[in-house]
C-alpha positions in Angstrom: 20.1 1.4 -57.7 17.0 0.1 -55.9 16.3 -2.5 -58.3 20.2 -4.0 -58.2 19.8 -4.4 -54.5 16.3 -5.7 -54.3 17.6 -7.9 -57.2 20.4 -9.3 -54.9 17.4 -10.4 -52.2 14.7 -11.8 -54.2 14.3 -13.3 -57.7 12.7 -10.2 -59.6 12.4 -9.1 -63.0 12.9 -5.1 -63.8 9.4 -4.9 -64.6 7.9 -6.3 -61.7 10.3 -4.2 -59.1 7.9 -1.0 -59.0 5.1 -3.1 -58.3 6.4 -5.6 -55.9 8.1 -2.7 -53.4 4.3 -0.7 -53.8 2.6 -3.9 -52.9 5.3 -4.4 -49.9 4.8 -0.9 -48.5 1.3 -1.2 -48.8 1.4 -4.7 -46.5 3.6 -2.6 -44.2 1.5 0.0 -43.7 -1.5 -2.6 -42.9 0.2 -4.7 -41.0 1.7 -1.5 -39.1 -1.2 -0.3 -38.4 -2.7 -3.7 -37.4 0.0 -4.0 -34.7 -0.8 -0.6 -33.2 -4.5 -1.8 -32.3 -4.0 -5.3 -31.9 -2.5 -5.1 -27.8 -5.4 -3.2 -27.0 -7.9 -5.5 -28.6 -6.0 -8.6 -26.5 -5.6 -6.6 -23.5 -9.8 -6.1 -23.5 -9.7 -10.2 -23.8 -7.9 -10.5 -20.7 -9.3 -8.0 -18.8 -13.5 -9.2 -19.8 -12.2 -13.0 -20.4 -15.1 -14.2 -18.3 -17.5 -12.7 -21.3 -14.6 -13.6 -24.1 -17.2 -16.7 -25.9 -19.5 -13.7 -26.2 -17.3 -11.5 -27.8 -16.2 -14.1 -30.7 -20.2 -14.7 -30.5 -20.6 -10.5 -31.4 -18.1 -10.8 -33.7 -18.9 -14.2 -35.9 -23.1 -12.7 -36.6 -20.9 -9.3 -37.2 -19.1 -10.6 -40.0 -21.6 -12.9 -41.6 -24.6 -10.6 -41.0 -23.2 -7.5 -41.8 -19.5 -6.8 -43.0 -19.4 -9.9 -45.8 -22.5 -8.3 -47.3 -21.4 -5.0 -47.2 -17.9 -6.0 -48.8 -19.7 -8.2 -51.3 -22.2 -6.2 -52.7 -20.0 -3.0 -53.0 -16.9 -5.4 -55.0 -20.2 -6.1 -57.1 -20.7 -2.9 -57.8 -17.1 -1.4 -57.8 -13.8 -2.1 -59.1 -10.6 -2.9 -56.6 -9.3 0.5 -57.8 -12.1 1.8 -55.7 -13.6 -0.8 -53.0 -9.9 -1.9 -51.9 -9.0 2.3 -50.9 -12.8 2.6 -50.0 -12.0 -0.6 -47.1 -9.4 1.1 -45.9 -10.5 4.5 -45.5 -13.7 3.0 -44.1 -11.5 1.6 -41.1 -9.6 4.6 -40.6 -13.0 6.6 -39.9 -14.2 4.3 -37.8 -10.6 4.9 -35.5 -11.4 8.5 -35.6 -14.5 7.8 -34.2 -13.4 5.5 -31.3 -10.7 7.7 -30.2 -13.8 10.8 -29.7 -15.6 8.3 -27.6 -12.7 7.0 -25.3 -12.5 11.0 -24.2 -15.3 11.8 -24.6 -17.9 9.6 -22.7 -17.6 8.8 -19.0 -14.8 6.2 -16.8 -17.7 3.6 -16.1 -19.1 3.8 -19.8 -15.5 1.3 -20.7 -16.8 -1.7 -20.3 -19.1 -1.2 -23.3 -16.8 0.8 -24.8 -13.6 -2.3 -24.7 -16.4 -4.7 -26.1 -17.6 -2.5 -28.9 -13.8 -2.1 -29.3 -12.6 -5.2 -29.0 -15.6 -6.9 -31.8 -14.5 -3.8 -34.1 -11.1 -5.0 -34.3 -11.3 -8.5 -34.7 -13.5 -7.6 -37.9 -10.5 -5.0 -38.9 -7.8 -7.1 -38.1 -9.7 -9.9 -40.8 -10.9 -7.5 -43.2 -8.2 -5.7 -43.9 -6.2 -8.3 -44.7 -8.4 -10.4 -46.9 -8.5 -7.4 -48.9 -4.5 -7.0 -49.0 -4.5 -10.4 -49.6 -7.6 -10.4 -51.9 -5.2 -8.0 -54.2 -1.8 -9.6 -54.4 -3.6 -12.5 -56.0 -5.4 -10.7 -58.3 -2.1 -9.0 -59.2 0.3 -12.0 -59.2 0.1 -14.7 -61.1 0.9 -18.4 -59.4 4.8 -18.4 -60.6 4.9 -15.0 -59.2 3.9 -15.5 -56.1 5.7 -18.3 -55.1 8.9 -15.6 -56.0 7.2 -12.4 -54.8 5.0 -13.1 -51.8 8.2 -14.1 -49.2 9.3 -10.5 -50.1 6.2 -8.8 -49.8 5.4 -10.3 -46.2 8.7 -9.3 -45.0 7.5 -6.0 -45.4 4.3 -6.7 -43.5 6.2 -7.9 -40.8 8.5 -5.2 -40.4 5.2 -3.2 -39.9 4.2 -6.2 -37.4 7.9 -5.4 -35.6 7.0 -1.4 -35.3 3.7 -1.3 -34.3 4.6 -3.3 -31.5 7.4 -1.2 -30.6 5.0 1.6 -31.3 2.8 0.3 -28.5 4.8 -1.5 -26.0 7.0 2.0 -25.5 3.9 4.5 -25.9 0.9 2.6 -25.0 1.6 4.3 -20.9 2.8 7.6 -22.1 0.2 8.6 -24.5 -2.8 6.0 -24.1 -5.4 5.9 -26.7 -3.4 8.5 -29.0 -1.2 5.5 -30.5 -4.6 4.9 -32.6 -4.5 8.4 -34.1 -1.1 6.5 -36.3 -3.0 3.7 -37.3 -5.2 6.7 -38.8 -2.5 8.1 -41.1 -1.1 4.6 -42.0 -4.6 3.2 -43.5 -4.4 6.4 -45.2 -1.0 5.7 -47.0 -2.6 1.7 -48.0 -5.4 3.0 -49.5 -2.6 5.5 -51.8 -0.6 2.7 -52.5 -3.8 0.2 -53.4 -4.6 3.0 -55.7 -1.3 3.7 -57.7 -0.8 -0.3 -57.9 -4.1 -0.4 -59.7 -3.3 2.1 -61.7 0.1 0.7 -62.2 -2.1 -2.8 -63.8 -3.5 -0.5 -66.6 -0.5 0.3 -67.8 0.8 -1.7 -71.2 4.2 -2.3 -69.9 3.0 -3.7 -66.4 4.4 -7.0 -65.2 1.5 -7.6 -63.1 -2.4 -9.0 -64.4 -4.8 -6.1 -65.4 -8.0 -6.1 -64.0 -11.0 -7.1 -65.7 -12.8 -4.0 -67.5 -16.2 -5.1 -65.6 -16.6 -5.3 -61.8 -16.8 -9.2 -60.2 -20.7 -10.5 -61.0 -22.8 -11.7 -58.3 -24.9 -10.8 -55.2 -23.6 -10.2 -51.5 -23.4 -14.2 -50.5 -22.5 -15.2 -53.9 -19.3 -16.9 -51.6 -21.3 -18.9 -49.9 -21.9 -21.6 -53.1 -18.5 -20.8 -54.9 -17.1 -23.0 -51.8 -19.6 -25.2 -51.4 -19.5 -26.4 -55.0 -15.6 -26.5 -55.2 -13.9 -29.2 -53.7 -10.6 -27.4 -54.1 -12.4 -24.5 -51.9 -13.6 -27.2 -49.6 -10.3 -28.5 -48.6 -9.1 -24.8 -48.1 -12.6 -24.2 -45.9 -11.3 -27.3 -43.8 -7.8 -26.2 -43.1 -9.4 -23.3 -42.0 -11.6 -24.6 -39.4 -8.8 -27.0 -38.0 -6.1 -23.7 -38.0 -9.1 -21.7 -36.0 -9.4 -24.4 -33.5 -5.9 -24.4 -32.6 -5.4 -21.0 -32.7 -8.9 -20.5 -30.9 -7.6 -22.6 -27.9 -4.5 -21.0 -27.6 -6.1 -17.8 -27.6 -8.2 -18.4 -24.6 -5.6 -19.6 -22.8 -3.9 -16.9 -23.3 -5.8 -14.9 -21.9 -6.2 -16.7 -18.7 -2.6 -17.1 -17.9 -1.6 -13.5 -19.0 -5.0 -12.4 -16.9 -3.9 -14.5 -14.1 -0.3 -12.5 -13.9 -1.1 -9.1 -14.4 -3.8 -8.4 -12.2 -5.7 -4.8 -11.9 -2.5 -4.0 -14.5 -4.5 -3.1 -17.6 -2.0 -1.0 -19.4 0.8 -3.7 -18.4 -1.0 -6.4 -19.8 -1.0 -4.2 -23.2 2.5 -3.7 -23.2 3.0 -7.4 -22.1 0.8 -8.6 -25.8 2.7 -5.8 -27.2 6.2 -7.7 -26.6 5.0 -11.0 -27.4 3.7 -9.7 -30.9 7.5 -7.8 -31.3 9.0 -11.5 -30.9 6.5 -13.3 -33.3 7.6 -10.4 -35.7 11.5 -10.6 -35.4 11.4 -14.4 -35.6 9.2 -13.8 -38.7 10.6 -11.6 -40.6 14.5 -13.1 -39.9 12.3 -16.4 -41.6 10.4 -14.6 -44.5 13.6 -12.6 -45.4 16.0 -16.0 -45.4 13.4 -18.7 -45.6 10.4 -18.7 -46.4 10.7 -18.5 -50.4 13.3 -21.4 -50.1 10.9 -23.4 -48.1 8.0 -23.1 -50.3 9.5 -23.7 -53.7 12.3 -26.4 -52.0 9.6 -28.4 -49.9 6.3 -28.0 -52.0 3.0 -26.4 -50.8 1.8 -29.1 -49.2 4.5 -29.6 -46.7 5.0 -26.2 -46.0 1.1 -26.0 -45.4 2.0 -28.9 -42.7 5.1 -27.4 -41.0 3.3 -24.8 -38.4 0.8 -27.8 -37.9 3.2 -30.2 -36.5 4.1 -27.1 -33.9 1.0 -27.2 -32.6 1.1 -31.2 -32.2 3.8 -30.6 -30.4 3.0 -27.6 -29.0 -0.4 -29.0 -27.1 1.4 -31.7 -26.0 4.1 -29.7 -23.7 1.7 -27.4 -23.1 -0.6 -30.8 -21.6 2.3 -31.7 -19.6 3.2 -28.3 -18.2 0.6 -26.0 -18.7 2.4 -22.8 -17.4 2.4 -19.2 -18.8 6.1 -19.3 -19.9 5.6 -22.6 -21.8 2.3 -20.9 -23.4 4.6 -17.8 -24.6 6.7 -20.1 -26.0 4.4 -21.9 -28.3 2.4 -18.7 -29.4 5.5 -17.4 -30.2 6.5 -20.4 -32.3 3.0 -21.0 -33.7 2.1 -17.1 -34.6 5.6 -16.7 -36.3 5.1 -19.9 -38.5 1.9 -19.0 -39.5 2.7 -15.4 -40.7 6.1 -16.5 -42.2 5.3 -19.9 -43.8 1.7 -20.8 -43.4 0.1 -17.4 -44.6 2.0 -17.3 -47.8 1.6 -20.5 -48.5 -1.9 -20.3 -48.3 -2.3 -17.5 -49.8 -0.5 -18.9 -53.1 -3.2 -21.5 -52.9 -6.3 -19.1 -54.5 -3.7 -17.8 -57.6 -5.0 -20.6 -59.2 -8.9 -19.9 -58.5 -11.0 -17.6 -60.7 -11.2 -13.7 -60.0 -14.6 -14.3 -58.8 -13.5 -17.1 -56.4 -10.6 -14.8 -54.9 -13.0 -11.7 -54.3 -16.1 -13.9 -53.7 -14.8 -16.9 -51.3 -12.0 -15.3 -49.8 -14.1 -12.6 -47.7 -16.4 -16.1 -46.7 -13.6 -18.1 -46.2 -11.8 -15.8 -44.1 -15.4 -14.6 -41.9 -18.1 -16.8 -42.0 -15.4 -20.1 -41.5 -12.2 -18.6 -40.2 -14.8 -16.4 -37.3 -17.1 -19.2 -37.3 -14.8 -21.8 -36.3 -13.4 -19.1 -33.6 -16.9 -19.5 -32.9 -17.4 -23.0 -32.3 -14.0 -23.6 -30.5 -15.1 -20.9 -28.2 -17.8 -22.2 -27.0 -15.9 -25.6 -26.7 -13.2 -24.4 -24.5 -15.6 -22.6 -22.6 -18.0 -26.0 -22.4 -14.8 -28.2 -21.7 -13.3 -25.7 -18.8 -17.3 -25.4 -17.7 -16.7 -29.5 -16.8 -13.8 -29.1 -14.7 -11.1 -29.9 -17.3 -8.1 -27.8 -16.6 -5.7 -26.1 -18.9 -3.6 -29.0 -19.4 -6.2 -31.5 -20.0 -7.1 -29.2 -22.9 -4.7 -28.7 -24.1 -4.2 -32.3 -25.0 -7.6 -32.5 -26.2 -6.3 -30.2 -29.0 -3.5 -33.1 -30.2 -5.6 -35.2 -32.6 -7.0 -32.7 -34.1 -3.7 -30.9 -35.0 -2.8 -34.4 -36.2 -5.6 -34.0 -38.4 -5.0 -30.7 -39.3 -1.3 -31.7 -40.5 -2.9 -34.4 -42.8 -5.4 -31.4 -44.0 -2.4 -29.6 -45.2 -0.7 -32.2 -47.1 -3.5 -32.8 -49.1 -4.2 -29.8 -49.9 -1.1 -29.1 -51.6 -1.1 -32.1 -53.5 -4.7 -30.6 -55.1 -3.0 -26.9 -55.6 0.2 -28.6 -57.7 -2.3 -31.0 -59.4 -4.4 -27.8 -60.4 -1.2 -26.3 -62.2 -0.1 -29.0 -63.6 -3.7 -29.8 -65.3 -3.9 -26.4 -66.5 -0.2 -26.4 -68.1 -1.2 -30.0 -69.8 -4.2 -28.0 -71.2 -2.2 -24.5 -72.1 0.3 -26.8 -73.9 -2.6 -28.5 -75.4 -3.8 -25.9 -77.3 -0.9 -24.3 -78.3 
């Protein structure tokens, strides 16, 4: 009965049904959880925006000095049956912990409190999605994906759609409780990470078993795997030009929203909470009719340059009237694409990589570039609004290099289709 009607939605074989609606309630259940914490963590940037460059400062020697290692040399030493549930759990702890403090310690101990906060969750909010991420590759193969992966992140987003609801309705009845649910979702990942691992050692599986031996090399072993890939390299540099333009967006976010909710802390969370329940509807109305279309119908490459071209556009009506209804709009816009279309896209991108390259680079690709270039563009807004350039003017500062940025993707998925075709030259070769 289940299979018919998934059937009727998504082109599925029988035997990959079982594993394609474990790996979509496991995305729900992330992203769910995600979209609990993630008002808070904004509210904290509007509310301490002043000290914001420092934050993404905490948070990029975080990620590269302590969580890559830490997530690298434990998938050295582990297998995804056990690091991927271990990651989860790890999170889901550290919640716990959080919610004891934010009753426990004094009113004026906050401050410190938001910023340990608000670093914590931009390394959660990362991590655990590499790791999802990480896995569906691992699982899928490239023909899969490009059928499977629109499902699976309609799932995700339907998490996105209730943890916003979640916290937009609850966040000024209950407070800080609404964490206590992320708790119990991270919980139900980890169980479904661990039954769709054990689902890839069965002989009938549809989906790719894992290797008998856990992924070789140390706790940077990342860094090089990019750095001597070209392929890699192209993915590094889509990266950085996505960070930038999300980056800028992000701070001026948080001085328009700051700007109109004054002294309104818990409005200002339900306010973020909204926008993030209108980036999910339009995104998961897309993944569920679109997305799958899009990305076999237009190719990877111009689906990798769709969400681009919004923010071309985007930067340049922002330019003209920088106000915080135009700014809504174009998050809204921008967020959505890059969930619905730009995320799987890009994700399909590494099923054509090495198991070492999809465990090794992603974590590097996704913290030390994806946090670093939050870094760098940062400190660039901050140095660019330091000499008197307003919102506007920055704004259009950000149009050539989302020009660039559209070119980046283009070419990128010109080298991902090259890839499979290369290989299926060779595979026919040999047979």
């Amino acid at each position: 009965m289940i299979a018919t009607t998934v059937k009727k939605l998504v082109s599925v074989r029988d035997d990959e049904v079982s594993a394609m609606l474990l790996a979509t309630a496991y995305g729900f259940c992330i992203l769910l959880s995600y979209y609990i914490i993630r008002p808070v963590r904004d509210e904290i940037s509007s509310a301490d925006r002043g000290n914001l460059q420092y934050l993404w400062t905490a948070v990029f020697l975080v990620m590269v000095f302590v969580a890559v290692p830490l997530y690298s040399a434990v998938v050295s030493r582990y297998s995804r049956g056990v690091f991927i549930p271990l990651a989860n759990r790890f999170f889901a702890a550290n919640l716990l912990i959080f919610y004891a403090v934010l009753y426990a310690l004094p009113e004026n101990a906050r401050p410190w409190i938001d910023r340990v906060f608000y670093v914590w969750a931009s390394v959660f909010a990362l991590f655990v999605v590499t790791v999802f991420w990480g896995f569906m590759v691992d699982l899928f193969t490239n023909e899969q994906g490009k059928r499977l992966f629109g499902f699976i992140v309609v799932g995700s987003s339907l998490g996105g759609i209730i943890g916003s609801v979640i916290t937009a309705s609850l966040i000024e009845r209950i407070s800080f409780t609404v964490l206590l649910i992320a708790v119990v979702l991270l919980e139900a990942a980890a169980r479904c990470a661990t039954i769709l691992h054990r689902k890839s050692s069965g002989g009938k599986s549809a989906i790719r078993r894992e290797e008998t031996e856990p992924i070789r090399g140390g706790a940077l072993s990342g860094i090089p795997v990019v750095f001597q890939s070209p392929y890699l390299r192209r993915i590094a540099l889509f990266i950085a030009l996505m960070t930038f333009a999300s980056t800028i967006l992000y701070f001026q976010q948080a001085q328009l929203v700051g700007e109109a909710f004054v002294d309104n802390r818990l409005g200002r969370t339900a306010f973020f909470a909204k926008i993030d329940l209108a980036v999910n509807i339009i995104t998961i109305f897309t993944q569920a009719f679109l997305t799958a279309h899009i990305i076999r119908r237009i190719g990877i490459g111009l689906s990798l340059a769709l969400v681009p071209a919004v923010a071309l556009l985007g930067f340049f009506g922002l330019g003209v009237y920088p106000l915080l209804g135009v700014l809504v709009v174009l998050q809204v816009l921008y967020r959505s694409g890059r969930y619905a279309i730009t995320k799987p896209a890009r994700e399909v991108l590494f099923t054509v990589v090495s198991r070492e390259e999809k465990y090794k680079s992603k974590p590097f690709l996704d913290t030390a570039v994806y946090r670093g270039g939050d870094l760098i563009s940062g400190w660039i807004y901050t140095g660019l609004a330091f000499v008197g350039l307003s919102l506007g003017a920055i704004a259009l500062v950000a149009v050539p290099f989302a020009a660039v940025w559209v070119f980046a993707g283009l070419a990128l998925g010109r080298r991902q289709e090259n890839i499979v075709r290369e290989r299926g030259a060779v595979a026919t070769d040999v047979a």
